[in-house]
Phi, psi and omega in degrees: 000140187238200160249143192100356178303149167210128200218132188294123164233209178228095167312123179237003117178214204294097132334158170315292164355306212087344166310125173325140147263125177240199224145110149251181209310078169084354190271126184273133182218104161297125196231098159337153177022069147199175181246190174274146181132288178319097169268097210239192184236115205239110180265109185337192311089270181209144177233157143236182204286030184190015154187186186225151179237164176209147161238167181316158172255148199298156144102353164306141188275130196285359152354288191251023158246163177216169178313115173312146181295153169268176175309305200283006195251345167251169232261178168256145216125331217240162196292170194197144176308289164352281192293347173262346157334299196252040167263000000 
């Protein structure tokens, strides 16, 4: 996966942050303003060695995004840009 790749994923759920969590065979890619649930079209960003950021790909459908959550609204447990950041 590079930046600029742009590829359909499914979102399955929240970072702390609030960004959507997607996965491609196991590869974490955070996708700003959706939820779980959310099946979109994503353009890479930025990669790093254990995961990816992505926005919406122009022409997504606005159906399935929905506003991102704020950091105090997710649950624990659960992934965060951050923790892959400081491996």
């Amino acid at each position: 996966m590079k930046v600029g790749d742009v590829v359909d994923v499914e979102v399955t759920e929240v970072s702390k942050r609030g960004d959507g969590v997607a996965k491609i065979r196991g590869f974490i890619i955070f996708v700003p303003n959706t939820k779980p649930g959310d099946k979109v079209k994503v353009k890479i960003t930025r990669v790093g060695p254990s995961f990816a950021v992505a926005e919406l790909a122009t022409g997504a459908g606005e159906s399935t995004q929905a506003a991102s959550t704020s950091q105090e609204e997710a649950q624990p447990g659960e992934s965060t840009q951050e923790e892959f950041e400081e491996e």
